[in-house]
C-alpha positions, -999 to +999 in steps of 0.1 A: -037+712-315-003+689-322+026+695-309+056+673-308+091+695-294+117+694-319+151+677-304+173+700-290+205+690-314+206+690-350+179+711-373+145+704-385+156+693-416+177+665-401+146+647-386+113+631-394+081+626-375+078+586-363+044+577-380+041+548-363+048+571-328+039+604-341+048+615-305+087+613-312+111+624-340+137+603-355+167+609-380+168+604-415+198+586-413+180+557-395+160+553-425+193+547-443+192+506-453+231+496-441+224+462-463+235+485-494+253+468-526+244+457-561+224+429-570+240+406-590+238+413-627+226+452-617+243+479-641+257+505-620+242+532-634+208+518-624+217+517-586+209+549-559+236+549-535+214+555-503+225+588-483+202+608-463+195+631-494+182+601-512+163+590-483+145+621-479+135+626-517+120+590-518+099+602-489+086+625-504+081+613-536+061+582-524+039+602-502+032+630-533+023+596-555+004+583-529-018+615-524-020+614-564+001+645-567+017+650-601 
């Protein structure tokens, strides 16, 4: 068996397990970039502002395509 004890503070939705330490959790919003702007010449309908929302649905999208999950 696995188990890793959720933090105390916060909810389980506000963390994710630490692959590279899958012994600890960490919060989304340290996978937030801080280095966030357009590129030059970028239309700014084609840039994601990052929040933790955003963060979290990458995620998951990269680890669906990555398992080839439709």
């Amino acid at each position: 068996a696995f188990e890793v004890p959720m933090p105390s503070e916060g909810s389980v939705y506000d963390y994710q397990l630490d692959m590279s330490n899958p012994s600890r959790w960490v919060k989304w919003t340290a996978s937030i970039n801080s280095d966030f702007g357009p590129k030059p010449g970028q239309a700014l309908r084609d840039l994601i502002v990052p929040t933790v929302d955003t963060v979290r649905y990458t995620y998951l999208m990269d680890v669906l395509l990555r398992q080839s999950v439709p």
